[in-house]
Structures are given as structure tokens and as C-alpha cells.
C-alpha positions, 0 to 999 in steps of 0.5 A: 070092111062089111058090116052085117046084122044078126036079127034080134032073134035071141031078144023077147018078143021078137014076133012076126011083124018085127022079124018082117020090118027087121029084115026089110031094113037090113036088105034097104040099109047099107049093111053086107049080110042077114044072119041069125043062130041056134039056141036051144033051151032059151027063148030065140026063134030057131035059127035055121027057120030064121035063116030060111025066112029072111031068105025070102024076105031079102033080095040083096044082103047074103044070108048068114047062118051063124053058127050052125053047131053041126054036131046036132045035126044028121048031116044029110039032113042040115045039107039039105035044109041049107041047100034049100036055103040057097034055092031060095036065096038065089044064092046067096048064102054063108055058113058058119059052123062050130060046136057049140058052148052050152052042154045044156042045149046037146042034153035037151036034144039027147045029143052026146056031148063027146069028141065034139071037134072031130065030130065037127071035123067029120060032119063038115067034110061029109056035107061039102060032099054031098052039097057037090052032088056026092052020094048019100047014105042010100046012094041018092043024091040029094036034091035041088041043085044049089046055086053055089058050087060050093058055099063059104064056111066060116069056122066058129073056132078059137084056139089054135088047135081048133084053128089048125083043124079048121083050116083044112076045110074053112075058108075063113073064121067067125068069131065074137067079141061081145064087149066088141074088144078090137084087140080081141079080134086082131089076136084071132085074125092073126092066130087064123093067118097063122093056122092058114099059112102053116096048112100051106093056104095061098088064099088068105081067110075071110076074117069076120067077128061081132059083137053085142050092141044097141041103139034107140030108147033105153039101149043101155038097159037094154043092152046089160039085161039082154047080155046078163040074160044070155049069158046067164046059162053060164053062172050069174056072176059071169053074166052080170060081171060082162053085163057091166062091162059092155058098153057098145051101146051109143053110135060113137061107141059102136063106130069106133069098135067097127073102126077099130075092127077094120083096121084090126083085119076084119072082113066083116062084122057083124052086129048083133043088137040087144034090143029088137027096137026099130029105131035100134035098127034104123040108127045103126043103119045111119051109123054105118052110113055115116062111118062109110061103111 
């Protein structure tokens, strides 16, 4: 299994000088990806900007945009930004997409909150068209040519009627586990298998997850203040219930739960830490060594 880090980019404080040593540290570590996502009303930098900077900042690692929630996008637009992406990676870029939790992020952007999954469903087709040189609203074509034929989508979806909808244009899933609960993971795995088998897929899906975590100084604290403040949009009894849940914040911890994913099916995991530390960083680039992934 490959295991790949999201930059800390929903950690406070994550400045200039961070983002650079964060992205240098993945691309030299032994991880498999770089990623970041989108956030509206919270205190993240914007993730497809992300995206496009640790582009140009890596040489090696796949850059992952995970999730790009496409019903806030114009379409032509989103392509072009990821297209522009992939120039600038050399090719390297991954998708995720999906629709997106937070009704309070579509209502800062004066997006409407409806029909959310065939909307998802709609907007994907219509970017695979034009990233393959189809034409656009006005019959343009839109431009540079990409490296990649065709990039990897990943579908940001959980039940099985999301799943069945997404296997008709996915090559595979992300999905989250924030307490990094394996069982979890195994029970999307299978319900995507199964999605994919019953739309007549040859190709298995690529199977990819993730989870919170924290390594370095006060990674505990750390960890339970970063998942209460994230999850805060949602009530603050939730927030705090998996706040005090989570515990992925030691390398024993966070190894099993890698370990355990592995063996679950997953194709990749992604790390997602709570704390923008470098030494959170560098100790889980040591456990990942050290573990032989």
C-alpha cells in the first residue's frame, strides 16, 4: 500500500515558509502523493491554489486534489485550472471529487444546495470531455494540452447509491476514516468492489482512504484541538465526542492503523495531520520508512 500526506493546509498558522518545508519533506520522504482540499468558510488555504503550488514544488510525488467538491465550480473553469495543474506537474496529477458536507460553505458562495449528486454526476462527464480536447460552451477548445490522456478520478462517495452512480465514471474511491477505524475502510473497500462488479467494471477500483493523525510536540493536544475545531461546523457535541475519540497520535498507533488499512485492501492512504510541526513531519516520514511502506 502507498501512503501519501495532505499538507496541513486546514492547521492555523500554516505560512509561507511551512507550506515550502512541508512540501520539500514529502517529495524527499518515502511517501506516494501530496495533497490538499477545499474549505470555505474556515481558516484553510484554498486548496486548488495549494494544489498548484505544491506542483511546482515537487518533482516526484503525485499531486492529489482531494476532494475537489465540483458543484462549486463552472466546469470550464475547474478543467482548466487542473489541466493547468498537470502542466505544471509534469503529469502528475490525481482527482478527487464529490459534493461536499458543509450547506454553510455553497451558502457563502451563493451556490444552490440542490440535486447535489446529479449535479456531480453531470459536472464530471462534462470536464473528462473537455480535458480529452471536446469542445466548450462557445466550440473553443480549451488549452494547453495536458500531459495525461486522461487523469485518475477518485469518487469522494459512501453509500452504495453514491457508489453505484459513481462507478459509471470513477476509477476508484477516497473515502475517510477520521479515527483511522480499518473496519471502516474495509466496509467502503467492499461496498465500491461491489458497486464496480455490478456496473460490469473488469478493472478493479483504486481504493484510497485517510485519516487525522499527529506526531512531534504536544501531538495529542494538538490533534483533539485541530479534529474538535474542524468538525465544529457540524455542532460542538459531535466535535468534541470524536475529538476524544481519536487517537491516532503516536507512531505505534498511527502504524498499526496504516498496517491494518493495508491489509483491509487500501491502495492508498493518505495521512492527514493535525499539526503543521516539522517534526510532525519528519517522524511520520520515519514511521512510514520504518513500517516498509
Amino acid at each position: 500500500m502507498e501512503v501519501g500526506v495532505a499538507l496541513p493546509q486546514m492547521v492555523k498558522d500554516f505560512d509561507r515558509d511551512k507550506f515550502v518545508n512541508w512540501c520539500e519533506g514529502i517529495d524527499a520522504g518515502p511517501f506516494s502523493s501530496v495533497s490538499a482540499g477545499e474549505r470555505i468558510t474556515f481558516h484553510n488555504l484554498e486548496g486548488i491554489t495549494a494544489c498548484a503550488a505544491a506542483a511546482a514544488l515537487t518533482e516526484r510525488v503525485k499531486v492529489f486534489a482531494n476532494l475537489i467538491v465540483m458543484p462549486w465550480h463552472t466546469v470550464p473553469l475547474i478543467t482548466k485550472q487542473l489541466i493547468a495543474i498537470d502542466v505544471i506537474s509534469n503529469g502528475r496529477l490525481e482527482i478527487g471529487v464529490g459534493i461536499g458536507g458543509r450547506k454553510q460553505d455553497y451558502e457563502a458562495l451563493g451556490v444552490n444546495f440542490g440535486h447535489l449528486h446529479q449535479r456531480l454526476d453531470d459536472s464530471v462527464i462534462e470536464m473528462l470531455h473537455l480535458w480529452k480536447g471536446g469542445a466548450a460552451g462557445d466550440g473553443g477548445v480549451l488549452g494547453p494540452p495536458p500531459p495525461q490522456a486522461q487523469p485518475l478520478v477518485l469518487a469522494g462517495a459512501m453509500g452504495p447509491k453514491a457508489l453505484a452512480r459513481a462507478a459509471k465514471w470513477a476509477d476508484g474511491v477516497s473515502g475517510f476514516t477520521i479515527t483511522a477505524n480499518a473496519e471502516e475502510a474495509e466496509q467502503l473497500f467492499l461496498a465500491t468492489s461491489k458497486a464496480w462488479a455490478n456496473e460490469g467494471k473488469t478493472k478493479p477500483p483504486r481504493q484510497v482512504t485517510g485519516f487525522f493523525c499527529a506526531l512531534g510536540p504536544d501531538a495529542e493536544n494538538r490533534l483533539r484541538n485541530f479534529t474538535y475545531e474542524y468538525l465544529e461546523v457540524f455542532g460542538p457535541l459531535f466535535a468534541r465526542s470524536v475529538a476524544e475519540e481519536i487517537s491516532a497520535f503516536t507512531p505505534e498507533r498511527i502504524g498499526d492503523a496504516l498496517e491494518a488499512i493495508a491489509a483491509a485492501g487500501g491502495d492508498e492512504c493518505i495521512l492527514v495531520p493535525g499539526s503543521a510541526d516539522p517534526k510532525c513531519l519528519e517522524e511520520l516520514s520515519a514511521l512510514v520508512a520504518d513500517r516498509g511502506f
